[in-house]
Kinemage of the C-alpha trace (Angstrom):
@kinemage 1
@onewidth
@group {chain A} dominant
@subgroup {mainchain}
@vectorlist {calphas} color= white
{ca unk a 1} P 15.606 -20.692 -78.818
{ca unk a 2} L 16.143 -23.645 -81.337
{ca unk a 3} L 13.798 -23.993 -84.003
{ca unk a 4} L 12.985 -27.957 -82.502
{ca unk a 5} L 12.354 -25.831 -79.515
{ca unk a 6} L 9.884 -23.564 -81.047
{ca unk a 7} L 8.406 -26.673 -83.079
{ca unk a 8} L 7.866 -28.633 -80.030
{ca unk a 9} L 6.261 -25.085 -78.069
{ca unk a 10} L 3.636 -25.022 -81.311
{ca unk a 11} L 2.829 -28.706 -81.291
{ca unk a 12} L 2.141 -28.912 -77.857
{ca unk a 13} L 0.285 -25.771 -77.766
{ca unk a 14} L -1.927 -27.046 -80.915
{ca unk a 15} L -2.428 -30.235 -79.211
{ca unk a 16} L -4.009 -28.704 -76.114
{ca unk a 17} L -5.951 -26.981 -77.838
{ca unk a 18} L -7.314 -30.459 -79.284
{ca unk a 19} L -7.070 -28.288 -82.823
{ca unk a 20} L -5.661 -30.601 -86.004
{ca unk a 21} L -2.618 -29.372 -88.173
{ca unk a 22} L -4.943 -28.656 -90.710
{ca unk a 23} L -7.367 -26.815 -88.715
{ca unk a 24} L -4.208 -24.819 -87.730
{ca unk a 25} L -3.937 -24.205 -90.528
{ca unk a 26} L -6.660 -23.254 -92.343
{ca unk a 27} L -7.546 -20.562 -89.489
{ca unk a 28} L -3.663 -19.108 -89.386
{ca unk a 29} L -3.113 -19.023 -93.137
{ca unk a 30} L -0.158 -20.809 -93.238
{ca unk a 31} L 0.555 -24.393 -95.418
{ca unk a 32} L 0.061 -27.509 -93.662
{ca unk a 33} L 3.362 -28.393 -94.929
{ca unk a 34} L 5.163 -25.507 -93.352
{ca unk a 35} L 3.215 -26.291 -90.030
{ca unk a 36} L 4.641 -29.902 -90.178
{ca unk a 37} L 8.053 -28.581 -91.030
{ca unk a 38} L 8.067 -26.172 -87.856
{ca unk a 39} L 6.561 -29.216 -85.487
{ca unk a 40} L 9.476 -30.997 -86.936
{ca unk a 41} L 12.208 -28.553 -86.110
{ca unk a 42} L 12.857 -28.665 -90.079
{ca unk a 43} L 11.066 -25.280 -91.329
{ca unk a 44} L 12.946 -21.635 -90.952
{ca unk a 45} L 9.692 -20.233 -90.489
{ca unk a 46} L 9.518 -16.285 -90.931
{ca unk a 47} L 8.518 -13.603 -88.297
{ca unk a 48} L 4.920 -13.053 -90.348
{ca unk a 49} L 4.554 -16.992 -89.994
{ca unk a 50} L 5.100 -16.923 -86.222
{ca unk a 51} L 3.137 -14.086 -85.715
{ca unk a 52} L -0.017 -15.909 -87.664
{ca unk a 53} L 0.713 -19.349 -85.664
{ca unk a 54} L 1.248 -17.676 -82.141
{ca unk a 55} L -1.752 -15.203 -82.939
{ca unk a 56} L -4.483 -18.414 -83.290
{ca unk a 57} L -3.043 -20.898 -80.565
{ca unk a 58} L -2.995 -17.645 -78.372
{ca unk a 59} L 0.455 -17.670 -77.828
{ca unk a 60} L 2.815 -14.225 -77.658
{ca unk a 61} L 6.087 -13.808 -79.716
{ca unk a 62} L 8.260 -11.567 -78.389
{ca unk a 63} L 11.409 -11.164 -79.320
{ca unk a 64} L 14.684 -9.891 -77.346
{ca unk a 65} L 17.711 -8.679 -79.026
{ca unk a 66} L 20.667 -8.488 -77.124
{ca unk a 67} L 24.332 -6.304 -77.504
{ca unk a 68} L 27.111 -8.558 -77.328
């Protein structure tokens, strides 16, 4: 998955959740700034970000690594 991909997953989570960026997140932890980055597709957000993000809008990362 893209990160514009993942970005647009977030936002539209986050926005059916009628929660604001900054609610986001002050309850995940994570910068405002790197929240707008992801929504953006702009951020390289790390695991431990995803995993606070997807852990408040109730989403599940899981991630599948596959042998070439």
């Amino acid at each position: 998955m893209k990160i514009t991909e993942l970005g647009q997953l977030v936002k539209q989570r986050r926005v059916n959740l009628r929660i604001q960026q900054k609610d986001l997140a002050e309850l995940s932890g994570v910068a405002l700034r790197t929240i707008i980055q992801i929504e953006n597709g702009s951020g390289n957000p790390s695991l431990e970000t995803l995993n606070k993000l997807t852990r408040v809008l109730g989403m599940q990362l899981v991630i599948t690594i596959h042998d070439k």
